[in-house]
N, C-alpha and C positions, 0 to 999 in steps of 0.2 A: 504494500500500500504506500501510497507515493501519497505526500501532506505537502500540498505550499500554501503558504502564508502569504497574503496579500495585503495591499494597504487599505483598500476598501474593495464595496460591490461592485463599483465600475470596473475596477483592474482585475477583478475577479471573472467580471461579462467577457471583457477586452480577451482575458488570457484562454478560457474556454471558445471566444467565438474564434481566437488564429487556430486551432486545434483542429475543431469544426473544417474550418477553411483549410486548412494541412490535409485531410481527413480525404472532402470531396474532392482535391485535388490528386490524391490518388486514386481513388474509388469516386467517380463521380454520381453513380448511382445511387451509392450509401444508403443504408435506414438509420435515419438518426431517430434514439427513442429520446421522446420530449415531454419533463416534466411540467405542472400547471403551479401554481398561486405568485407569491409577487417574486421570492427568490431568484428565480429563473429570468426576468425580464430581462437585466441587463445583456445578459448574454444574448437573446434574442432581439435586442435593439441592437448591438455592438455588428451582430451577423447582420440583419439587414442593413444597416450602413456599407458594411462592405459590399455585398450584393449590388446594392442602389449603384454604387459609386464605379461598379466593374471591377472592381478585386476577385470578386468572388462570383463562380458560373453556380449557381443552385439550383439549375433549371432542371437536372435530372434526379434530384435528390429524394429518398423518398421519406414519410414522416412516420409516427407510429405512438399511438398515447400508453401511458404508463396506465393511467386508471379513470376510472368514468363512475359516475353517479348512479344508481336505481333507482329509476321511478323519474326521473327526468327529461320530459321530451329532447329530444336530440337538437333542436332549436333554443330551447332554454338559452338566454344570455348567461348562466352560469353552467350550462352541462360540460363536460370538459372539451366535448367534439366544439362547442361553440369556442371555447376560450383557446383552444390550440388554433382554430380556423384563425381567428382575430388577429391573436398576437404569433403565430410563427407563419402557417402555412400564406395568409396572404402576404403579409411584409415582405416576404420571401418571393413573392411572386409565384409562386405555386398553383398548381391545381388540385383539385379535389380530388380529382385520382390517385394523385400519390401518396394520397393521407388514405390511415386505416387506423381502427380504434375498434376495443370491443362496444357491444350492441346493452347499453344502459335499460333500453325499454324492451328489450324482449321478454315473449310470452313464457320462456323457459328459460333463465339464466343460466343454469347451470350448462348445459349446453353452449349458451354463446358463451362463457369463459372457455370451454374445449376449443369450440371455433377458433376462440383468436389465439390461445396459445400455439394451435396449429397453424393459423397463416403467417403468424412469426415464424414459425421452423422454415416452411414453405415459402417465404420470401426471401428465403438466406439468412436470419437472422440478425439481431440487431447489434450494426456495428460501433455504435456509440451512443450509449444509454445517458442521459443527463438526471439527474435525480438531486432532491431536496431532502430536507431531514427535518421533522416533527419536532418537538421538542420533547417527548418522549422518548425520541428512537428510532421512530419508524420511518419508513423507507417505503414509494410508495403510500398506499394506506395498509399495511403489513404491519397492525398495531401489533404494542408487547406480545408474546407470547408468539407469535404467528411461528407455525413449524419451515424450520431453514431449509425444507426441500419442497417449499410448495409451490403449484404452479397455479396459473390464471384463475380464479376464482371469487367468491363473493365472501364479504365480510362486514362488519357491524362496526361502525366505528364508537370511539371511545366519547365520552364525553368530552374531554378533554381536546380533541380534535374537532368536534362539532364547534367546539369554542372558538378555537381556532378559525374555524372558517366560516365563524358566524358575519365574520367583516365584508364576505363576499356575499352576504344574500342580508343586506341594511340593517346588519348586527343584530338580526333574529333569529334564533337560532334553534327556533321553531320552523325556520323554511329549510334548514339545516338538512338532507337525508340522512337517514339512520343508516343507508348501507348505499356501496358501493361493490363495482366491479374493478379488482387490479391483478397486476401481475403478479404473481407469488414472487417469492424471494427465490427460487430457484429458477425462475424465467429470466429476473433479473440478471441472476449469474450469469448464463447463457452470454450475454451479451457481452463483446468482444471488447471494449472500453465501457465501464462505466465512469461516470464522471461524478462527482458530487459536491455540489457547491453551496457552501453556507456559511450566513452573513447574521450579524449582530450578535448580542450579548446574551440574549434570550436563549439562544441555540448551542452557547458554551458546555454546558456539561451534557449536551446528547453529545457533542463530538470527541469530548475529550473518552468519554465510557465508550463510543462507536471505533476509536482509532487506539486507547492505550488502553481499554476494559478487556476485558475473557470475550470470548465470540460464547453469546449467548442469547435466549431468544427471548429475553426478556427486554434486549435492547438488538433488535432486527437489524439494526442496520449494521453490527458488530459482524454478519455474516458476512458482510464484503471482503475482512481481511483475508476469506478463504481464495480469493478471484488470485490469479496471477497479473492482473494489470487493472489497477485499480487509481484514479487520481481522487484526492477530496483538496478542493478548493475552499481556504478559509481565511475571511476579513480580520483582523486584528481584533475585534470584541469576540469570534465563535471560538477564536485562538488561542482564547486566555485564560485555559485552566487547562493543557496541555503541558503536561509534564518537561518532554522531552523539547515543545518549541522551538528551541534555541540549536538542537540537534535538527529538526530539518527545517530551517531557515538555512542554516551551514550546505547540506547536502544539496537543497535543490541552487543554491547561490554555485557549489559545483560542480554542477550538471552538466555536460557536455551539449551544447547547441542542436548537436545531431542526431539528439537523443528526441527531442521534441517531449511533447506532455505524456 
């Protein structure tokens, strides 16, 4: 597991979106999986800059949601297909074709988590997963507990999460869904890079238990350190109860250029 320490969220967007751009320029195809709430923006503003600007070709890229709502029309201004639409697949100039997500309103969930874990396998899998992290832990919606080998499925979120994302539905958290559709934490692995980036002070001790804790499923997202290529991007406030800090601050300062993210 690879830790760099950034000065803030924009240098944090900045260094994931060259990565990104590293990325489709070898594989222009790419499935890049994309996570949703505000963590992720910059990085998503940082790439369509480049895009807009001709740095960066994104025209064949393809997209892929981490997780989605139940019971949410797929129109909903908060469903996740809408928020991925908004903020990545258009700014990016995209189409709708190359965006896939599991199915929120289907008449048999369980099912459509099969479905999409299998059209991840079948689209080649996802070459660079971007992810956020709870203040719990979790990774995804892969609250506490979730088992370290699970794959696409439905879950109940915590209260504590509904809190969390009571600010996206006018701080009621009564419009809050009780459950969602996400990738298990074994899907996630799957994924050839996963990236994970996290900013502010709030989110200090999930990282510090996520990167120097026991891989444990009491904190999901601790199952990363099993991946062989793993980055976690973090601001100087999620940094600051990190033991070692100061050890990789050192290491990625000398990191060889050609090594990339």
């Amino acid at each position: 597991m690879e830790v760099v320490i950034v000065p803030d969220a924009t240098a944090g967007g900045e260094l994931i979106a060259e990565a990104i751009a590293s990325l489709l320029s070898r594989k222009p195809d790419a499935l890049l999986g994309v996570a949703t709430g505000s963590t992720p923006l910059p990085v998503y503003r940082a790439l369509a800059a480049k895009v807009a600007s001709g740095a960066v070709d994104a025209s064949r890229a393809r997209v892929c949601q981490l997780d989605e709502y139940v019971g949410l029309p797929a129109d909903h201004p908060e469903s996740y297909r809408s928020v991925v639409l908004r903020e990545v697949v258009e700014p990016l100039g995209l189409s709708e074709a190359s965006f896939m997500g599991p199915d929120g309103s289907a008449e048999d969930i369980q099912a459509a988590c099969e479905a999409y874990d299998r059209a991840l396998a079948e689209a080649g899998g996802v070459d660079l997963q971007l992810l956020g992290i709870g203040t719990d832990g979790h990774i995804g919606f892969n609250e506490p507990c979730s088992s370290l080998a699970s794959r696409t499925r439905i879950k109940t979120l915590t209260q504590q999460t509904r809190v969390d994302n009571a600010r996206f539905f006018d701080d009621d958290i009564d419009q809050v869904p009780h459950h969602v559709i996400t990738q298990g934490i074994g899907t996630i692995l799957d994924a050839r890079h996963p990236i994970l980036l996290a900013t502010g002070e709030g989110k200090a001790e999930a990282v510090a238990q996520m990167v120097e804790g026991p891989v444990a499923a009491v904190v999901p997202a601790s199952a990363l350190q099993l991946h062989p290529h793993v980055t976690v991007v973090v601001d100087e406030a999620a940094a600051s109860k990190l033991k070692l800090a100061d050890y990789f601050r050192a290491t990625y300062a000398a990191k060889p250029v050609w090594q990339g993210l």
